[in-house]
N, C-alpha and C positions, 0 to 999 in steps of 0.2 A: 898285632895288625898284620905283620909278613903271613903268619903262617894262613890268614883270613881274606891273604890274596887270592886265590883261586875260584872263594865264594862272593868275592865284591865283583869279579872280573863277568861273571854272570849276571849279578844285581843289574850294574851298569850297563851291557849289552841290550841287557830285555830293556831300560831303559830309553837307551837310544834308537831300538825298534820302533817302540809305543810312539815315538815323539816323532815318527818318520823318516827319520835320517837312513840312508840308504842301508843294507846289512855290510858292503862292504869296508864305505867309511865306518861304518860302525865297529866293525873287527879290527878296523887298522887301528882306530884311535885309542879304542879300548886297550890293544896290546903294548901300544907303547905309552899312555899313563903308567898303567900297572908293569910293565917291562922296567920301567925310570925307576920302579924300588927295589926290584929285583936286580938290574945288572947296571944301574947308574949311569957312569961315561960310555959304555961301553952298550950301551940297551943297541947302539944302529950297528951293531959288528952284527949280533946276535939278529937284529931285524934282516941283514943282507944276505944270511944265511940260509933263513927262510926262503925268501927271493928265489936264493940259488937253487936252492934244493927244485921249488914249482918249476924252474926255466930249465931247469936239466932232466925232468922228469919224462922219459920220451914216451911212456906210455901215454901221457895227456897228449901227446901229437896227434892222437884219432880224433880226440876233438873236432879242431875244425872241420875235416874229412866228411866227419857223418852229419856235420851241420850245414856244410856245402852241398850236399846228397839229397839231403832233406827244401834246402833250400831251391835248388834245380828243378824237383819234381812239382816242388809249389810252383813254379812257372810256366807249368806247361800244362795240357788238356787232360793230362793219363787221371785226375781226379774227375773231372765233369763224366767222364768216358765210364771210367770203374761204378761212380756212381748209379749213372743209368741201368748201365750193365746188374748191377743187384739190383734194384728194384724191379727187373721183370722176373727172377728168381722169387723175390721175399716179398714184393710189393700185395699179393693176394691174402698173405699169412696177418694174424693181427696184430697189429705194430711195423707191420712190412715194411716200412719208412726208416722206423728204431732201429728194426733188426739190421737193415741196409746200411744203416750210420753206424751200428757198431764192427760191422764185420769190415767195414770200409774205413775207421779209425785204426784194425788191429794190423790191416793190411800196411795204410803207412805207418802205422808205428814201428813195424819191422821192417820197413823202408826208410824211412829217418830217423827213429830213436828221439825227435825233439819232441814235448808234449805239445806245447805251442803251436809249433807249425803243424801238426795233425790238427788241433780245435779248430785253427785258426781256418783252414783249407778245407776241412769236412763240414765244418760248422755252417761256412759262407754257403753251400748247394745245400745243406739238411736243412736248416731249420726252415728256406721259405717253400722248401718241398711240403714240411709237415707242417707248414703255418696253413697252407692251401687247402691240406685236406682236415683241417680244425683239431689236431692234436692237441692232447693236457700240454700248457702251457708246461706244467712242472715234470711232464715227462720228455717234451722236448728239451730243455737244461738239463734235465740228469741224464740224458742219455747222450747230448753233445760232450758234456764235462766227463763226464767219466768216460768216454769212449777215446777225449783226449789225453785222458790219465793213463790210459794202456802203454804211452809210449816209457813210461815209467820201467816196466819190469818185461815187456815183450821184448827180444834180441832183434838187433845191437839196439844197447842203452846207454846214451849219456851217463846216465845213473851211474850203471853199472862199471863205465868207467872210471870213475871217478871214483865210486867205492873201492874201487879192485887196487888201483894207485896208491890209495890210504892205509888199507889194511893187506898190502903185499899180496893179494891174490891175483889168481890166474884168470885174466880176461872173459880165457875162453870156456875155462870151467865154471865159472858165473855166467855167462851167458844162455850154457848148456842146464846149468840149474834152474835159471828163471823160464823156460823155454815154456815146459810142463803147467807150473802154476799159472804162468801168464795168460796159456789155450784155456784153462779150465775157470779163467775170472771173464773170460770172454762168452764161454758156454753160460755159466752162472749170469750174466747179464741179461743173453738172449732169452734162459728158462725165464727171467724174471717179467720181460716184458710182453712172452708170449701170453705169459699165466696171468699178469695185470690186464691184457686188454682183451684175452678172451670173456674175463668174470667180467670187463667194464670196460663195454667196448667201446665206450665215446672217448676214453684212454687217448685211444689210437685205433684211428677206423681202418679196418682193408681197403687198399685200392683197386678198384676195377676198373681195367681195360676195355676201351669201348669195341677196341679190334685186337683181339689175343693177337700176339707174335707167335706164328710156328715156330717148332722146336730147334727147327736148324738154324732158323735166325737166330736165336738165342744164343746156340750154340757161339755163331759167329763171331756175333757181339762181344759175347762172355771171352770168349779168346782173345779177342783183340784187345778187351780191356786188361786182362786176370793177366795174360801169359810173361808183359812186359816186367810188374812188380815182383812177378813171383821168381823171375830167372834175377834179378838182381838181388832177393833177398836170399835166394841158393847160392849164390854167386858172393855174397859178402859172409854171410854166415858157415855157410858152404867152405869156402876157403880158411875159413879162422879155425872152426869145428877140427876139421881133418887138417889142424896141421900143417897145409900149403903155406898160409902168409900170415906174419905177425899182427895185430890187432891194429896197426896205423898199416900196413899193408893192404890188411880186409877193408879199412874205409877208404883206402886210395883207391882199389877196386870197385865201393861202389859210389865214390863221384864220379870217377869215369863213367863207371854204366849207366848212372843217371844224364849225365850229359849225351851219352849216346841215345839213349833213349830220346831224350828231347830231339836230335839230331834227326833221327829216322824219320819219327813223325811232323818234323820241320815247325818247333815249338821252340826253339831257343835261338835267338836273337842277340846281338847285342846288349840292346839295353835291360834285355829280360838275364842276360849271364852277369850283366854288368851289376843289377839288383840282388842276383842271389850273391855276389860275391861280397857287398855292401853289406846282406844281410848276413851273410856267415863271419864278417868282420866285428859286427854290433855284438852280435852273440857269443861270439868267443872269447872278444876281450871284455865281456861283464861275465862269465862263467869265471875267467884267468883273474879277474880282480879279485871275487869273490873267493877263489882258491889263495893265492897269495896274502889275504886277510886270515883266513882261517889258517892258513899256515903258520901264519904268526901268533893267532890267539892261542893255540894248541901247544905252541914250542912255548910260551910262555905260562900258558897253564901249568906245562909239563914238568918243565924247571922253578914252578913255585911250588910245586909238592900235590897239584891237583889230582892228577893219577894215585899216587898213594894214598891219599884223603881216602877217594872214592871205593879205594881196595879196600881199607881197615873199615868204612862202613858198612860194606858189603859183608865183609866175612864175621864180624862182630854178627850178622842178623840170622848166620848159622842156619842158609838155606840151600835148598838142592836147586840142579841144574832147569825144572820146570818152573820152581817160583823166580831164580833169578832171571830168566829169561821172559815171564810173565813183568816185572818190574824193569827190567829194560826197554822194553816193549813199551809198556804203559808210559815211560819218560820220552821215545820218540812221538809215540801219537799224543801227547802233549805238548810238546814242543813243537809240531806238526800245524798248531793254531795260531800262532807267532811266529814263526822263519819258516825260510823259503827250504826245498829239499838240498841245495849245495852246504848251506851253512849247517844244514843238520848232519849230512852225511861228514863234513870238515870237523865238527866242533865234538860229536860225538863217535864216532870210527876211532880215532887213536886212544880216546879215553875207555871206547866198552871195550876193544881187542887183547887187551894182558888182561882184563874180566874173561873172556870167554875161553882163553887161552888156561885160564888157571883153570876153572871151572869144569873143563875137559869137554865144551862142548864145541861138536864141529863146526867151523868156521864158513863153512858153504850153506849148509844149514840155519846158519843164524843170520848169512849176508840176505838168504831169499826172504826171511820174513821178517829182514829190517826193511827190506826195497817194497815190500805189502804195505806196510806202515808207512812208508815214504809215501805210496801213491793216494793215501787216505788223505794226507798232507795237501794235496792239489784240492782237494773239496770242502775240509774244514775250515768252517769263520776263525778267526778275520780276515786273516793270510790269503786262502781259497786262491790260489794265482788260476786255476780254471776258470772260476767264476768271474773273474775279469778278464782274463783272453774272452768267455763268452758274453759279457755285456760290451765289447768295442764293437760285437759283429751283433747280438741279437736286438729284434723286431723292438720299436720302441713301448708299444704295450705289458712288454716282459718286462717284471719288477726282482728287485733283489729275492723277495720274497720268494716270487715260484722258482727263482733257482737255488735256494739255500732248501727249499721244501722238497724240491724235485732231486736234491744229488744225497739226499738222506739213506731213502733206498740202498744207493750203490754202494754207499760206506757203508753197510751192514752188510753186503755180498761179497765186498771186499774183507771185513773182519770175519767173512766165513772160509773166504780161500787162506786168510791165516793159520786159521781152528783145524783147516784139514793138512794143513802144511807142520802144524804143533802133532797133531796125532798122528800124523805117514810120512815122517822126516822123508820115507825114500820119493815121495812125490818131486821134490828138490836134491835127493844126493845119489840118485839111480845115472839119469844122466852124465854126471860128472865121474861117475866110478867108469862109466864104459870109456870115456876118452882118456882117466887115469892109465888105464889098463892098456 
């Protein structure tokens, strides 16, 4: 039975998923049944340890930072503004509305790093833009949901924070990793929805202006929207990249600058600072619960022999470095249909890192197309947490259906920025060798 702990400690979790119980009650409890056979009187020494380890960990400091940043900018105009502002650029092309939603989700995704708050804030101005001009229902959800998945793997990423804390890597050289695959799931987006509504064009119709804007207005416009997001995504990434300030440094830099931002164009208020501060409180401490649970199921996997289980299976199957990263792979976008992306990154980071370690395969490299697979995570049933950020906000004629029909597409665009991350490691480890160096 002992040695059979690490394989009931999963039984029972997925158990307590299915049945609804939150993932974090669910990791604490599970750790401490199974912790009581493992260390007995002593299992809450062993639990407070855990504890300690998340509360001392100051790389999770960025946390709230980039969720207060994120939070700010939800407050204020610079999305209504931005919005507009692309669609006199993309609004002629077809899908112009799509293309508008996605380039305006990757913008704040590199502005806040929450996925949430990008659906939630792109979501509310896109969808009754493109409800207006009669867009596929199913390309409207797949193009809001996967446009709020970008904040997944585009820098600065929660994600990536959280990954990098677990499996000791460098912030900023994950960051710089993700940077490349991130632009290139965004291009792959837009190819996909130019090429769907050009063939089929009730898709998504082009917009026409009944009175073109001259080009200087455009210009104007596009300035005043682009120039704010883009000096504070320089400015936070900017700073971390080169070196100037630590990783809760660079988010201390950009809540400031999003609070300044607001400031200038006189969008932030009291009770609008007082909101985002409410909401960066919600969100952290259910990220920090959820770390503190998985902290616990892990130390107690760890110390009942899980880790070694998982080794002697692995090297008894006497495979190379493509197929075990092929079957790694296939266990996160599996697990990806039942947990949310923290419990995955938690429950599975400590268990595949002495894998990938043995195995000789680069660690920067396997974190970029673990964070691929994470962001598949946001769109597959049941789980789908996109697809419920996008039914609080979407049109009540939108059924589950056209948005489990409509985010299929993107998960194939996304299992193709995989395929080319598998076949051109330096897509992900080119950047990070220049700030090595």
């Amino acid at each position: 039975m002992i040695e059979l702990i690490p394989l009931w400690m999963f039984i029972l979790l997925f158990i307590f998923v299915f049945l609804g119980i939150p993932v974090a009650l669910s990791l604490i409890v599970t750790s401490v049944i199974f912790g009581f056979f493992t260390f007995g009187d002593m299992l809450f020494n062993q639990l407070y340890g855990a504890i300690l380890h998340t509360a001392s960990n100051f790389t999770l400091a960025s946390i709230p930072l980039f969720i207060l940043m994120g939070a700010i900018l939800e407050k204020t105009g610079l999305a209504l503004r931005l919005f507009q502002a692309l669609q006199l650029w993309f609004g002629r092309l077809p899908g112009g509305l799509a293309l508008s939603t996605i380039v305006m989700c990757a913008i704040f995704a590199a502005a806040s790093g929450v996925v949430g708050a990008v659906e939630i804030v792109v979501g509310m101005m896109a969808l009754p833009a493109m409800a207006k001009y009669k867009y596929s229902k199913g390309l409207m959800a797949g193009t809001v949901c996967a446009g709020g998945s970008l904040g997944t793997i585009i820098p600065p990423s929660i994600v990536v924070v959280v990954y990098a804390s677990m499996a000791q890597l460098s912030i900023g050289q994950l960051f710089a990793a993700s940077l490349i695959p991130g632009l290139m799931m965004v291009a792959f987006f837009m190819i996909y929805i130019v090429g769907a509504c050009y063939f089929k064009k009730d898709l998504g119709p082009a917009v026409i202006l009944e009175q073109p804007v001259p080009l200087s207005e455009k210009l104007l416009i596009t300035s005043k929207a682009i120039l704010p997001p883009l000096l504070l995504i320089c400015s936070v990434l900017g700073s971390l990249l080169m070196g100037i300030a630590s990783p809760t440094e660079a988010a201390a830099v950009g809540a400031a600058g999003a609070a300044l931002i607001a400031l200038v164009f006189r969008e932030l208020s009291w009770p609008s600072f007082y909101g985002a501060l409410k909401t960066t409180i919600q969100i952290t401490a259910m990220i920090m619960m959820i770390v503190v649970g998985g902290t616990m199921f892990t130390s107690i996997f760890a110390v009942s022999g899980g880790g070694w289980m998982i080794v002697d299976v692995i090297s008894r199957l006497d495979i190379g470095i493509y197929q075990l990263t092929f079957i790694l792979m296939a266990v996160i976008f599996l697990a990806g249909f039942v947990l949310d992306w923290i419990s995955i990154v938690l429950i599975f980071v400590p268990i595949f890192t002495p894998l990938i370690k043995t195995a000789g395969i680069d660690p920067i490299w396997f974190a970029v197309m673990f964070m691929v697979v994470i962001q598949t995570s946001y769109l597959t049933p049941p789980m789908a947490p996109s697809i419920f950020y996008l039914k609080s906000i979407a049109p009540a004629d939108m059924t589950y259906r056209d948005m489990y029909k409509g985010v299929v597409p993107f998960v194939i665009l996304q299992l193709l920025v995989l395929l080319v991350v598998v076949i051109f490691p330096a897509v992900a480890t080119y950047l990070p060798s220049l700030i090595a160096n």
